[in-house]
C-alpha positions as CSV (number, residue, x, y, z in Angstrom):
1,X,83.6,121.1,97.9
2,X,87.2,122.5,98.5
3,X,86.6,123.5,102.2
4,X,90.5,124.4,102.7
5,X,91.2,127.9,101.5
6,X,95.0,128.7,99.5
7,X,96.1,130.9,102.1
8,X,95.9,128.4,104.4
9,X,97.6,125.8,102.5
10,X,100.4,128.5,101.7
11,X,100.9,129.0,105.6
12,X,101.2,125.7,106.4
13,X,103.7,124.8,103.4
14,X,105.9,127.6,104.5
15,X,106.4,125.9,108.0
16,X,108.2,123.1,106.1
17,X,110.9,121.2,107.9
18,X,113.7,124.2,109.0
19,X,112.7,123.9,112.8
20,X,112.5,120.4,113.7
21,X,116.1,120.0,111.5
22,X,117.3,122.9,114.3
23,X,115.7,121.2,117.6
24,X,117.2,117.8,116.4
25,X,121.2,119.5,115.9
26,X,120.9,121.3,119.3
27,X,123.2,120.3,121.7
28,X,122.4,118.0,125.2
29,X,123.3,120.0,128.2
30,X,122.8,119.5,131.8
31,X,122.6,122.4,134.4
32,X,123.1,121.3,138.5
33,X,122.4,123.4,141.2
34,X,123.0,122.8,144.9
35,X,120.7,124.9,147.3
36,X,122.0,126.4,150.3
37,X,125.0,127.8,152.5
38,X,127.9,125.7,153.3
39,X,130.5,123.6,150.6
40,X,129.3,123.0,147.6
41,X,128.8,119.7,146.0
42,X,131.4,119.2,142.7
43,X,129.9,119.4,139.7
44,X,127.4,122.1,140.9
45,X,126.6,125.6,141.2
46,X,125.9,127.4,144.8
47,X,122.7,128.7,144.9
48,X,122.9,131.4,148.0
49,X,119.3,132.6,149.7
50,X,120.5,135.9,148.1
51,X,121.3,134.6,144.4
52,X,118.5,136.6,142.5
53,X,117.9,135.5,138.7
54,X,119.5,137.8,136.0
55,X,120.3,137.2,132.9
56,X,124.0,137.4,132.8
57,X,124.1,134.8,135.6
58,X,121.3,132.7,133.8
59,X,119.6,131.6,136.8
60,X,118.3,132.6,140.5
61,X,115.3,133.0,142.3
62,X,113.0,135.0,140.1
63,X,110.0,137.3,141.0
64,X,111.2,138.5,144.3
65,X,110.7,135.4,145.6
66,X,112.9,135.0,149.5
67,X,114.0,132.2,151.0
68,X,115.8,131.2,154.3
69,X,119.0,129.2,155.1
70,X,118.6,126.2,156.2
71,X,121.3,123.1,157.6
72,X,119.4,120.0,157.3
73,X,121.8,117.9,158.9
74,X,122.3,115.6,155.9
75,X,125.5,113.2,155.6
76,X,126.0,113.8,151.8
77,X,127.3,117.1,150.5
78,X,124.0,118.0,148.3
79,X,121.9,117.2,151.6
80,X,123.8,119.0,154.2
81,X,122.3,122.3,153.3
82,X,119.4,123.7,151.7
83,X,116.9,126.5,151.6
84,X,113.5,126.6,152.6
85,X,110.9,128.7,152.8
86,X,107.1,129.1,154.3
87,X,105.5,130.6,151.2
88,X,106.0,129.9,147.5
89,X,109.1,130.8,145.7
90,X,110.5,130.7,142.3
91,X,113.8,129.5,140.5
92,X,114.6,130.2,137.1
93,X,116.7,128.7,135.1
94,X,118.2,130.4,131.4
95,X,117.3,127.7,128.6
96,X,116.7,127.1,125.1
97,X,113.4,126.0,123.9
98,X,113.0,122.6,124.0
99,X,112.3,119.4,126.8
100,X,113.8,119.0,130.1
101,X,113.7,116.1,132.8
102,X,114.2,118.0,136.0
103,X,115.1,116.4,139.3
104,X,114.8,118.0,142.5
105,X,115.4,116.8,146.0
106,X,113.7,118.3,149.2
107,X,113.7,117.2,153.1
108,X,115.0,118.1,156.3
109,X,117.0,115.6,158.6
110,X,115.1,117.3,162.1
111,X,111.5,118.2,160.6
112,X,108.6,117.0,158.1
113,X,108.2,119.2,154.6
114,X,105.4,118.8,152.1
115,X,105.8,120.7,148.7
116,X,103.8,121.0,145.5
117,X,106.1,121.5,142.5
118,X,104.8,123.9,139.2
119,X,106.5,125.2,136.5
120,X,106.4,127.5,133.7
121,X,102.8,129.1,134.0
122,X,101.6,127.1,136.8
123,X,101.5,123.4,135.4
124,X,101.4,121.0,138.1
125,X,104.4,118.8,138.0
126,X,104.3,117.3,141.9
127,X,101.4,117.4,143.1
128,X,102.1,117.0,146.8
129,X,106.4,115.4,148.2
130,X,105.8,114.6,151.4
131,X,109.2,113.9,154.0
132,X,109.2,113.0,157.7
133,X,111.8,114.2,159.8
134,X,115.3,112.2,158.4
135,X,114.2,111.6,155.1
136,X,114.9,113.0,151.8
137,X,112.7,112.4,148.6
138,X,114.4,113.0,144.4
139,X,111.6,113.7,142.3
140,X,111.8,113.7,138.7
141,X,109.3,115.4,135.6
142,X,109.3,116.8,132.7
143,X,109.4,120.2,131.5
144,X,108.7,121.6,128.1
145,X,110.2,124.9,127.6
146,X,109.6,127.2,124.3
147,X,109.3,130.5,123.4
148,X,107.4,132.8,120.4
149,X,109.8,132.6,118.0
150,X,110.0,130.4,114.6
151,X,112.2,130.0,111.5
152,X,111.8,132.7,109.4
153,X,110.5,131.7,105.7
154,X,112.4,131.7,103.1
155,X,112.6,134.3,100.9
156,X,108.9,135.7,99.1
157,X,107.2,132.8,101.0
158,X,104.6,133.8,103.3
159,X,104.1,133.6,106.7
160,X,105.9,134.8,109.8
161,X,108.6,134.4,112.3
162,X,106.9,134.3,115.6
163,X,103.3,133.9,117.3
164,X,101.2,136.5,117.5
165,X,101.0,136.9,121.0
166,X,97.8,138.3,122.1
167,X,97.6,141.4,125.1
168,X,96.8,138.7,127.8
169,X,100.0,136.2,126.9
170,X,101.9,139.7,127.3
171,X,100.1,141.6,130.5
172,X,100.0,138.1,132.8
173,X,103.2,137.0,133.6
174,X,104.9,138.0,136.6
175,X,106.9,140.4,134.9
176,X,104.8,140.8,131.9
177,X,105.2,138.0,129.4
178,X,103.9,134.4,130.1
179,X,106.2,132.3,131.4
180,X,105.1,129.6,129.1
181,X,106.7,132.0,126.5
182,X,109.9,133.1,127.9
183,X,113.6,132.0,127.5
184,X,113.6,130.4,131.3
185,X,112.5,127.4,132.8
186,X,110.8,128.5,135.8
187,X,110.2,126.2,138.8
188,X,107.4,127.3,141.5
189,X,107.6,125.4,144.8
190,X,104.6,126.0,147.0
191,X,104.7,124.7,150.2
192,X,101.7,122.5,151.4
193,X,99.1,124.2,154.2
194,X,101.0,124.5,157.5
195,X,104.4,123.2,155.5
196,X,107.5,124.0,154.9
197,X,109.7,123.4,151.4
198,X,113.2,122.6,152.1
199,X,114.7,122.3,148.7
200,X,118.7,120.7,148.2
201,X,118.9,120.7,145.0
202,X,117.7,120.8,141.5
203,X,119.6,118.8,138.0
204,X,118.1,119.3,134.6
205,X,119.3,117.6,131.5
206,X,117.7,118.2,128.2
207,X,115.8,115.4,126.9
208,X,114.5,116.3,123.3
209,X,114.3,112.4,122.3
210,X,111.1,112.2,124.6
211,X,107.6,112.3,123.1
212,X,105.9,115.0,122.9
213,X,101.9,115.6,123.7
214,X,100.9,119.7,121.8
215,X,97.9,120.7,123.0
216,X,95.7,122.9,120.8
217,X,92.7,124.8,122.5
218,X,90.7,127.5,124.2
219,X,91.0,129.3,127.5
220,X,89.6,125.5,128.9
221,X,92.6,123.9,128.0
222,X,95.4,126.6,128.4
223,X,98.0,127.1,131.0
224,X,95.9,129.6,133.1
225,X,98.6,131.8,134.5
226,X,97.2,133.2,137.2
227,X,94.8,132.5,140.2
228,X,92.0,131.2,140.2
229,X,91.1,130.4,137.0
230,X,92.8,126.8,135.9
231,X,92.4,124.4,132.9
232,X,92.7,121.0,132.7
233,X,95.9,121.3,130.0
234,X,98.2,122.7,133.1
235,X,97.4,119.9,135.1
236,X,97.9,116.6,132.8
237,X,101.6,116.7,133.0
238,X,100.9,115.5,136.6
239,X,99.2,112.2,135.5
240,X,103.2,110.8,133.3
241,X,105.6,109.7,134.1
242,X,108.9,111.3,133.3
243,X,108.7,109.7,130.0
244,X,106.8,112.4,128.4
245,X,106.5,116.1,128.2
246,X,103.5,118.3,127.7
247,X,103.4,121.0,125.0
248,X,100.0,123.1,126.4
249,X,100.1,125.5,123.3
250,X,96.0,126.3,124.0
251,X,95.2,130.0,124.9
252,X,92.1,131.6,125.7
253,X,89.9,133.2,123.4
254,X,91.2,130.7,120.0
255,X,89.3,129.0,117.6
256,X,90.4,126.5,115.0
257,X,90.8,129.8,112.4
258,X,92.5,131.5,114.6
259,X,94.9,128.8,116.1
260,X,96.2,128.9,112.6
261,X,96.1,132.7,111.2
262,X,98.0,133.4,114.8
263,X,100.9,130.9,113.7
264,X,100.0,128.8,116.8
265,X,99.6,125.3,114.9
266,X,102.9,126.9,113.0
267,X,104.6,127.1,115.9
268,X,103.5,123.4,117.0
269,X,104.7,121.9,113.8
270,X,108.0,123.4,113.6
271,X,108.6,121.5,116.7
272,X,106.6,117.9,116.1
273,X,108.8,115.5,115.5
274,X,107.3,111.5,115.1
275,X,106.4,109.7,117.7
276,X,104.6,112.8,118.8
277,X,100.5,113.4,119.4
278,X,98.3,116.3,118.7
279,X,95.4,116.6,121.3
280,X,92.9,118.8,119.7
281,X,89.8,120.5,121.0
282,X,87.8,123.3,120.1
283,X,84.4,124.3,120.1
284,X,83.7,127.1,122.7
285,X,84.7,129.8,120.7
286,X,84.1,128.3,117.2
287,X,80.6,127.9,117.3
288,X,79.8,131.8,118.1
289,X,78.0,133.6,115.2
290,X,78.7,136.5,116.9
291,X,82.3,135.8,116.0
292,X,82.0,135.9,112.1
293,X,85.7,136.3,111.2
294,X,86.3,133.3,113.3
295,X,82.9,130.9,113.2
296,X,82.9,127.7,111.7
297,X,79.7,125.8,110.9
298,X,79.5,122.2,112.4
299,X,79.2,120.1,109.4
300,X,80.9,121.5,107.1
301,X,83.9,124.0,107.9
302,X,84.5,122.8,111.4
303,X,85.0,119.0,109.9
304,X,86.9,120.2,107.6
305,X,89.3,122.4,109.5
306,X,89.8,119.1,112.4
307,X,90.8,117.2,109.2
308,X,93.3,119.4,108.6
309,X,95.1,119.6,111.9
310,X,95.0,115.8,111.8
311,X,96.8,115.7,108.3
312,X,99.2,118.3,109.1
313,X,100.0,116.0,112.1
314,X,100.4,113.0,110.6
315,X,102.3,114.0,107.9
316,X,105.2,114.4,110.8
317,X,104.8,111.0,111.9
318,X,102.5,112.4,115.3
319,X,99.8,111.1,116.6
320,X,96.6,113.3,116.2
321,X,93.8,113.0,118.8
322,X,90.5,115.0,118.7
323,X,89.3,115.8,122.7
324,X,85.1,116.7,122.5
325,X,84.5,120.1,124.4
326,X,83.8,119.7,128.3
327,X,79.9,121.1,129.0
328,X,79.3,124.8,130.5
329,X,77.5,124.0,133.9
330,X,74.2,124.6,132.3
331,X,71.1,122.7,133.8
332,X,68.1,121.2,132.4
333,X,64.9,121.3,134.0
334,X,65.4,117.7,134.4
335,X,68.6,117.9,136.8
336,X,70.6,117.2,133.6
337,X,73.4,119.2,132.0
338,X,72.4,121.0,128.7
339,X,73.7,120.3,125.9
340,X,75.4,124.1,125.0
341,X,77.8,123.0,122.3
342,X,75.4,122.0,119.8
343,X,76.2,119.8,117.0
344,X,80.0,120.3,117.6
345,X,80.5,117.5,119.8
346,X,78.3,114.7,117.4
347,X,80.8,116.2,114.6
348,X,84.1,115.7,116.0
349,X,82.7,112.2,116.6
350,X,82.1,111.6,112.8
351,X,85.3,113.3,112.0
352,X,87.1,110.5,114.4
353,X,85.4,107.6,113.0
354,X,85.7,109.0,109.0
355,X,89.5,109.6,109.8
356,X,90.1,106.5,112.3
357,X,91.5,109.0,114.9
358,X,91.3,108.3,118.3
359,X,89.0,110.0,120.1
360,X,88.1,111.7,124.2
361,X,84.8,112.5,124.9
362,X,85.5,115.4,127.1
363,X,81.6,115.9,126.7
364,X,80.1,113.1,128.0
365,X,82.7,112.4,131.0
366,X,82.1,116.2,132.1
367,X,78.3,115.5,131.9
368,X,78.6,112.8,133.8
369,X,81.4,114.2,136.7
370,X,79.0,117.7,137.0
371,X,75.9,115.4,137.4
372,X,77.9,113.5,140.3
373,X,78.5,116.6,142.0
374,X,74.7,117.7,141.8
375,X,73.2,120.9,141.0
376,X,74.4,121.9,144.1
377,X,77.7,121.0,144.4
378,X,79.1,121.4,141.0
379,X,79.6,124.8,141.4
380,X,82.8,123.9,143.4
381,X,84.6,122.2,140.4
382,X,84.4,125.9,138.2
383,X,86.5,129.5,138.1
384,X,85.2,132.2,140.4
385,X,83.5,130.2,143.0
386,X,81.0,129.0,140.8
387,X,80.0,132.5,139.0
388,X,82.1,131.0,136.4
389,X,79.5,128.7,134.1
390,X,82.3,127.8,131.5
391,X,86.3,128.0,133.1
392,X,87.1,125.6,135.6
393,X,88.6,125.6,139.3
394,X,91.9,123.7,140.2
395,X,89.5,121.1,141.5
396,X,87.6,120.9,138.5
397,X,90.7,121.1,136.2
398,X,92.2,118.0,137.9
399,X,89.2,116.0,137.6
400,X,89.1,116.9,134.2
401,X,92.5,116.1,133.8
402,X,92.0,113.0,135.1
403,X,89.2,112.5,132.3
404,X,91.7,112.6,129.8
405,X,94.1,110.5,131.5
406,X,91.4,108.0,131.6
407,X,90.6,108.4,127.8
408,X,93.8,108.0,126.9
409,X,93.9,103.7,128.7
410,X,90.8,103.9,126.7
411,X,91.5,104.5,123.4
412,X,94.6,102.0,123.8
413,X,96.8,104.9,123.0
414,X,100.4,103.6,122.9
415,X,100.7,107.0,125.7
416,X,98.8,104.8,128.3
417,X,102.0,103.1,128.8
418,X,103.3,106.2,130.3
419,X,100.6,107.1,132.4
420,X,101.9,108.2,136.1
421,X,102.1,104.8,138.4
422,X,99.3,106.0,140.8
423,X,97.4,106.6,138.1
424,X,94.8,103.7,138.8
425,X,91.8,105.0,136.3
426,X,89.1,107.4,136.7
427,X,85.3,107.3,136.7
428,X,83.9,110.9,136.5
429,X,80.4,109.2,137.7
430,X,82.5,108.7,140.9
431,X,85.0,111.7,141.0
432,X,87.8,112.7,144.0
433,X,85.5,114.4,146.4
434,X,86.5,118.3,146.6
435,X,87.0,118.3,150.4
436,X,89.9,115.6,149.8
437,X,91.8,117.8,146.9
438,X,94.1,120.6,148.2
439,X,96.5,121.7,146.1
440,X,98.6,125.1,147.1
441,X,97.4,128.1,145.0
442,X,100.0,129.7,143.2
443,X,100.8,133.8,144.8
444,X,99.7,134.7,140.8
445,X,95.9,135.6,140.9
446,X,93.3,137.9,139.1
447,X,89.7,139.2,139.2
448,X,89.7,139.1,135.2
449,X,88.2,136.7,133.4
450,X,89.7,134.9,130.6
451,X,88.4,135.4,126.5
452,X,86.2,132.9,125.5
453,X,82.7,131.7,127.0
């Protein structure tokens, strides 16, 4: 049975090899800032309190974001001065699309600060930089940066030259677009409850040698840009080291079909270079009837579109690896979670062992971690306070994050290597309980729910 329709295979053939060839010839540039009032450190540009972002300057604080002044007493020119402010602020930096390793330091010489570091469309980076009075702290991550665009095809070949952005990538970013789609690499810094940020500087460098992790998925995976719906996609970047970055291409709403007649996977492979992975997981939307343009049937269509994602990967030397949906929070009469995907999950497993691909099962850890919570409790871990069944809280999209993680050491993925250093493993039979998580919320936040049940 020829499951792969020639429309298909005409998209992906038109992708060909034009836009890694650019990323590879683009030039290695570093940008230095230094925060604050006072002489400026050589080799860096000042960053006033009052130096808004525009675009002929090429970087700022965006979003109307205000900081204070601040002399923190330092010996050394970049720590003599800073700013710091009480409530979350953002810095923006002008970039092209690509990865970036991004240091910042933060501390004050006379009091304690504690900072959580985002970027882009709230993907948590530090998760909390804690300094005592005296003391400074550099911290470094990495930052992938793109935007909609790709090469054009060549002449009477088909397909397209950008993403086709849907109303909710355009409407949800502070000043319309997604951040994950703009020309800027944005930088949140949310200071931790009762804290203060005190920030001294920032250095990025690009770093497109670095290996690449695309994510393809649904609204459970996606960079949730606003409040208080997150997904456990924005908060893996947490769990490397600087070694890595973390290409969260997911959006609400997709499906495998989609994902591809949107240019999405398009837009992925333009970039992929080897040494690179695919993490793959749908199901949510896939497996709705009531969807028909976009509904695949387990056995047949939806193992055949997964093969194809995993082919198109490793023909550019990546890595593919399929992720099992997570469960809704849907209880059995026996105090056990329902099964709500269906044969999905069972045929993402055959598809890893008929393709020897490595495999997450997202499934049976989130049984497991909502189970450990209780009926109850569970609630805590999803969007909305609970009235949420499918979309996660911040709590729940770090637990899940750490699921991954943990799947990763598991399926000896060369990537384990890189796992952060206080990264010690995960059991979601045992997960963080929710009391002890508290991570800043971003100022970003909405009643509406994401597409995608």
């Amino acid at each position: 049975m020829r499951l792969i329709p020639e429309i298909l295979r005409a998209v992906l053939l038109s992708i060909g090899t034009f836009g890694l060839a650019a990323a590879n010839a683009a030039e290695t540039a570093d940008w230095k800032f230094d925060f604050g009032t006072g002489d400026t450190a050589p080799g860096y540009a000042a960053v006033r309190p009052s130096t808004a972002y525009t675009d002929q300057a090429g970087y700022g604080f965006d979003f109307g974001s205000t900081v204070t002044d601040a002399d923190v007493g330092g010996a050394e020119p970049l720590r003599a001065h800073a700013v710091a402010g009480d409530r979350p602020f953002f810095f923006s930096v002008k970039v092209p699309q690509g990865n970036y390793r991004v240091s910042v330091t933060l501390g004050d010489m006379a009091e304690a600060t504690a900072t959580a570091v985002k970027a882009e469309s709230r993907r948590l980076m530090l998760e909390r930089v804690v300094t005592a009075p005296g003391e400074f702290a550099t911290q470094t991550f990495v930052v992938n940066v793109r935007n909609f665009h790709l090469p054009p095809p060549p002449k009477n070949a088909p397909g397209g030259d950008q993403v086709l952005l849907d109303g909710w990538e355009k409407a949800n970013g502070p000043a319309g677009l997604v951040l994950d789609w703009d020309d800027k690499l944005t930088l949140e810094f949310d200071p931790a409850a009762g804290g203060r940020v005190c920030l001294e500087a920032v250095e990025i460098t690009r770093a497109d040698d670095l290996p690449t992790v695309f994510l393809a998925g649904d609204s459970t995976v996606t960079d949730q840009p606003r409040e208080p719906t997150t997904s456990w996609g924005q908060m893996l970047p947490r769990f490397f080291r600087p070694v890595v970055a973390v290409a969260n291409h997911a959006e609400s709403g997709e499906t495998l079909k989609s994902f591809l007649s949107e240019l999405r996977l398009a837009k992925i492979l333009s970039q992929m270079k080897a040494g690179d992975y695919l993490f793959i997981q749908f199901a949510h939307n896939d497996e709705k009837k009531s969807w028909p343009q976009t509904y695949v049937e387990a056995r047949t269509t939806y193992e055949a579109y997964l093969k194809i994602y995993i082919a198109e990967a490793r023909l550019r030397g990546a890595t593919p690896v399929l992720v099992t949906p997570m469960q809704r929070r849907d209880w059995g009469p026996d105090g056990k979670i329902r099964n709500s995907h269906g044969d999905y999950p069972d045929a993402m497993r055959e598809v890893a062992k008929t393709e020897n691909v490595a495999l997450i099962d997202l499934d049976r850890m989130s049984r497991a971690f909502y189970e450990a919570l209780g009926e109850k409790d569970a609630p805590v871990a999803f969007n909305a306070g609970g009235r949420d069944t499918t979309h996660h809280s911040a709590y729940g999209a770090y637990e899940l994050a750490k699921c991954v993680a943990q799947g990763i050491r598991d399926a000896h993925l060369p990537l384990a290597a890189d796992l952060a250093e206080d990264f010690t493993g995960f059991d979601p039979a045992h997960p963080d309980a929710p009391g002890a998580f508290a991570l800043p919320p971003s100022p970003q936040a909405t009643a509406e729910r994401p597409r995608g049940n």
